[in-house]
Structure formats: C-alpha cells, structure tokens
C-alpha positions in Angstrom: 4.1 -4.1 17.5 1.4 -3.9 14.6 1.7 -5.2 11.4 0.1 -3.9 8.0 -2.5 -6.8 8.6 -4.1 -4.8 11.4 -4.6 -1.8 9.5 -7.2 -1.7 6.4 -5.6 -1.4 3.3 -7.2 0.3 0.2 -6.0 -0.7 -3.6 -7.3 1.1 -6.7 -6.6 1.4 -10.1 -4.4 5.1 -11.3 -5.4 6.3 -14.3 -2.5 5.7 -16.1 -2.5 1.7 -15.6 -1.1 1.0 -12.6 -2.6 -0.2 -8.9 -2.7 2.5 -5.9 -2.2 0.6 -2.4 -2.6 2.8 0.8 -3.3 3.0 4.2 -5.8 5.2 5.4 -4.8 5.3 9.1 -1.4 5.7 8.5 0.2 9.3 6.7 1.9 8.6 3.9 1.7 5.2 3.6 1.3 4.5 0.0 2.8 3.1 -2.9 2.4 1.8 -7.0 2.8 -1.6 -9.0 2.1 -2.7 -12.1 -0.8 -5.4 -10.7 -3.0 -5.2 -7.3 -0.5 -8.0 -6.2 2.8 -5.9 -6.7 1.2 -2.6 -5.1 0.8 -4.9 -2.1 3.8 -6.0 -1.7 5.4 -2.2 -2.5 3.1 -1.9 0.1 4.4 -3.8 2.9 7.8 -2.2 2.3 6.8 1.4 2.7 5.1 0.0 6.1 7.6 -1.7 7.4 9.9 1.8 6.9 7.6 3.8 8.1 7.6 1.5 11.4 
C-alpha cells in the first residue's frame, strides 16, 4: 500500500490567508490550514480516507 510520501504533494498560499495542500495524482485530495504545517497534516487525513 502507498503512502502520501510516494505521491508529490503541492502547498500554496489561498488568497484569503490560509495554506492549499493537494495532490496532483490523486482526485480530490486536498485540504486547508492555517500554516503550510497544518495543511499538511489536514493533508494526510484526507489521504488516508481516501485510501
């Protein structure tokens, strides 16, 4: 089984403030946080749900 460390991840800043974490390969995999950090880890939730 993959994990989200196999897959390139992708984090920008919204324009409200906030970070944008997604991955590319993987539909609908995305997710918010305050700080690059907390987008991350919102991040690994959404993949680990998805999987």
């Amino acid at each position: 089984m993959k994990s989200l460390q196999d897959y390139t991840t992708v984090i920008c800043p919204d324009n409200n403030g906030t970070f944008f974490a997604y991955v590319p390969a993987i539909f609908g995999c995305h997710a918010l946080g305050q700080t690059p950090d907390e987008a991350r880890a919102e991040l690994v939730y959404v993949f680990e749900m998805k999987f």
